[in-house]
C-alpha positions as CSV (number, residue, x, y, z in Angstrom):
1,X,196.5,132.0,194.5
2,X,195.9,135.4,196.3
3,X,199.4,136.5,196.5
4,X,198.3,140.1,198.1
5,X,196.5,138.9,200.5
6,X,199.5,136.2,201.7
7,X,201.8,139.1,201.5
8,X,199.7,141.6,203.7
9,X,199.2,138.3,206.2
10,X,202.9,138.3,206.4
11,X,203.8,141.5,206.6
12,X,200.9,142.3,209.1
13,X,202.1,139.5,210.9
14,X,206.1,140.4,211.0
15,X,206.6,143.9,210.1
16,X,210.4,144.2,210.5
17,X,210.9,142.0,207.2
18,X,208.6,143.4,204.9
19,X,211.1,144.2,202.5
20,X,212.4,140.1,202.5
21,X,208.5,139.2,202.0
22,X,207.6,141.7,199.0
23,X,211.5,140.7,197.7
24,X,210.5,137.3,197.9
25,X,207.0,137.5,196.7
26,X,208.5,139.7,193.3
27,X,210.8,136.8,192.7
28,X,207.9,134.1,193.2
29,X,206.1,136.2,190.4
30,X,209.2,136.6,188.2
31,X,210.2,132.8,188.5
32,X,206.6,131.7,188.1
33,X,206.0,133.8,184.9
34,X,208.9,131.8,183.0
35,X,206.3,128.9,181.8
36,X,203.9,131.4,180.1
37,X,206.6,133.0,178.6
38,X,208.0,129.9,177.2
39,X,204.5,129.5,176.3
40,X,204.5,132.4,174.3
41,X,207.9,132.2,172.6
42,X,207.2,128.7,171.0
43,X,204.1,129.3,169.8
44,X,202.6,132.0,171.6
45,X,201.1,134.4,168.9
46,X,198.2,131.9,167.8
47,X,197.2,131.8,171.6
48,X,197.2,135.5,172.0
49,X,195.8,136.2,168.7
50,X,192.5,134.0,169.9
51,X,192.5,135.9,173.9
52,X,192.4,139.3,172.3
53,X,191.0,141.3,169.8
54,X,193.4,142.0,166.8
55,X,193.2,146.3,167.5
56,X,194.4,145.2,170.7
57,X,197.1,143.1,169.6
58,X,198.6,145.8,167.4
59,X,198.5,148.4,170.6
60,X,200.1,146.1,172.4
61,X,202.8,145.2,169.7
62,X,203.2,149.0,169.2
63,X,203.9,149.6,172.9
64,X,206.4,146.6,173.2
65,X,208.1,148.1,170.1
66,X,208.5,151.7,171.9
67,X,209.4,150.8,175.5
68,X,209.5,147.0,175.7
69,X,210.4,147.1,179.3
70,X,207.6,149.2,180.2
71,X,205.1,148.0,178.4
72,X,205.4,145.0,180.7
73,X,206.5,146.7,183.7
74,X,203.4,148.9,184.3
75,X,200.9,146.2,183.6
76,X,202.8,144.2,186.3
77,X,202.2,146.8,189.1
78,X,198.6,146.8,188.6
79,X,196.7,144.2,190.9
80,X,193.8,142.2,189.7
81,X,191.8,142.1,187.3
82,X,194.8,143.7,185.0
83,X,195.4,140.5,182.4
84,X,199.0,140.3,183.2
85,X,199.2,136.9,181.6
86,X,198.3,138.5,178.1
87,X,201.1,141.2,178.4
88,X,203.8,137.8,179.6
89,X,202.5,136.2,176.3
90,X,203.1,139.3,174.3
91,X,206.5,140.1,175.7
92,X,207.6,136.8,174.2
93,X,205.7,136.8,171.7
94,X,207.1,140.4,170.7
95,X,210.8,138.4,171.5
96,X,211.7,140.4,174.5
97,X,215.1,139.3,175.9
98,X,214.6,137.3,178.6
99,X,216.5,138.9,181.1
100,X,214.6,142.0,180.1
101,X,211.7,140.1,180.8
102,X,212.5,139.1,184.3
103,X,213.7,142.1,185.3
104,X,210.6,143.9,184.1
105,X,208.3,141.6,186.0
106,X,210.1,141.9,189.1
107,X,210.2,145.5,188.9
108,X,206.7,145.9,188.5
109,X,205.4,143.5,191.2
110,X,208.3,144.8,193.3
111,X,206.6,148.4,193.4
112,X,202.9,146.6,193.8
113,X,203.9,144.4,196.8
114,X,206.1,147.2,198.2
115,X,203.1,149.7,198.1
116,X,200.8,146.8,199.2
117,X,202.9,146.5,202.6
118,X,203.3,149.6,202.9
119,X,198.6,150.2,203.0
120,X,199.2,147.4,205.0
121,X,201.2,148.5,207.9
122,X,199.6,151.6,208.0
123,X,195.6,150.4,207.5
124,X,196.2,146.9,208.4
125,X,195.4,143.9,205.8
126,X,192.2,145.0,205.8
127,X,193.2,147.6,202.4
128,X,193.8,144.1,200.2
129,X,190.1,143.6,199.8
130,X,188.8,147.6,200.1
131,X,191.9,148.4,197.4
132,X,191.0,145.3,195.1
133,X,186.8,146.1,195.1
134,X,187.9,149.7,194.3
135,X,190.1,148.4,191.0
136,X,187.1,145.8,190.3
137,X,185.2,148.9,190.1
138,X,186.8,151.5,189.1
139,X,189.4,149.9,186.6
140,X,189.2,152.2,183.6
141,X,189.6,155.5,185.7
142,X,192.7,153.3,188.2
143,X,194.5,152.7,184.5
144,X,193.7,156.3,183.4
145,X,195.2,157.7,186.3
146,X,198.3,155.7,185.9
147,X,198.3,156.5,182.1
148,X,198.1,160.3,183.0
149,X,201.1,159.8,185.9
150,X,203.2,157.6,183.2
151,X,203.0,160.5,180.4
152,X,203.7,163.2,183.3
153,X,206.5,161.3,184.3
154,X,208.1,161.0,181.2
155,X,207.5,164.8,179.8
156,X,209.1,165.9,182.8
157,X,211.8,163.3,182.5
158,X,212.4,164.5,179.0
159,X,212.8,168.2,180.0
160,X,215.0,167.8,182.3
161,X,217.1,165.3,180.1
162,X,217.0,168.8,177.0
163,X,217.6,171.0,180.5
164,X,220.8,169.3,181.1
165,X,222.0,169.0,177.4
166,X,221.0,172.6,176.9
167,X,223.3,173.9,179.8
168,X,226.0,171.7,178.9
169,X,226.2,173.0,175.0
């Protein structure tokens, strides 16, 4: 189902609750991923192990192991064709606490849904098929650019965290 484009409708459509709609629609996604991640906790590794090479399996397992929650956080934000289904199998298949899981998944289609409404009350729904042809196109430079803003983010968090320590000592 093309949840962007039935959020841009409705926020297009009623612009003064376009908070409820992408709070709603994150919740849908949430709620909706709790199958594949039973799924994935029961007997999930053979299924994953056959959708994806085993290099990839051990990056993935290495990323869950270092920041479980954004490891499947990030993945969530991105729209199509990002496999977000491999990344639910893998966070229970890695045996990430469940509300860990939820929260992660909400998270990350929270900030896709919020920044879809947001193109879309300023282009008009118009940006759901313009944005999604650019990421069909342009996928490997979209995730390198979020890679890049991820890293940023997090050397600058870091800083700032032996900034503060620093000053207090």
């Amino acid at each position: 189902m093309p949840v962007d484009a039935v959020v841009a409708g409705y926020v297009y459509k009623d612009r003064h609750h376009f908070l409820l709609y992408v709070v709603l629609a994150s919740l849908s996604s949430a709620l909706g991923s709790i199958p594949l991640y039973l799924l994935g906790y029961w007997g999930g590794e053979k299924v994953l192990r056959k959708r994806i090479p085993e290099a990839r399996f051990q990056e993935i397992h290495r990323s869950f192991e270092r920041h479980e929650f954004w490891a499947l956080m990030f993945p969530g934000m991105l729209p199509p064709p990002v496999p977000f289904k491999v990344f639910v199998l893998a966070a229970a298949v890695f045996e990430m606490r469940f509300a860990h899981f939820l929260a992660a998944v909400f998270a990350g289609r929270f900030v896709r849904f919020f920044v879809l409404s947001l193109l879309t009350l300023w282009f008009g729904p118009q940006i759901v098929g313009l944005v999604g042809g650019m990421f069909r196109q342009h996928i490997y430079w979209v995730l390198a650019v979020v890679v890049v803003g991820v890293v940023v983010g997090l050397v600058v968090w870091r800083m700032r965290k032996k900034s503060e320590v620093v000053q207090v000592g």
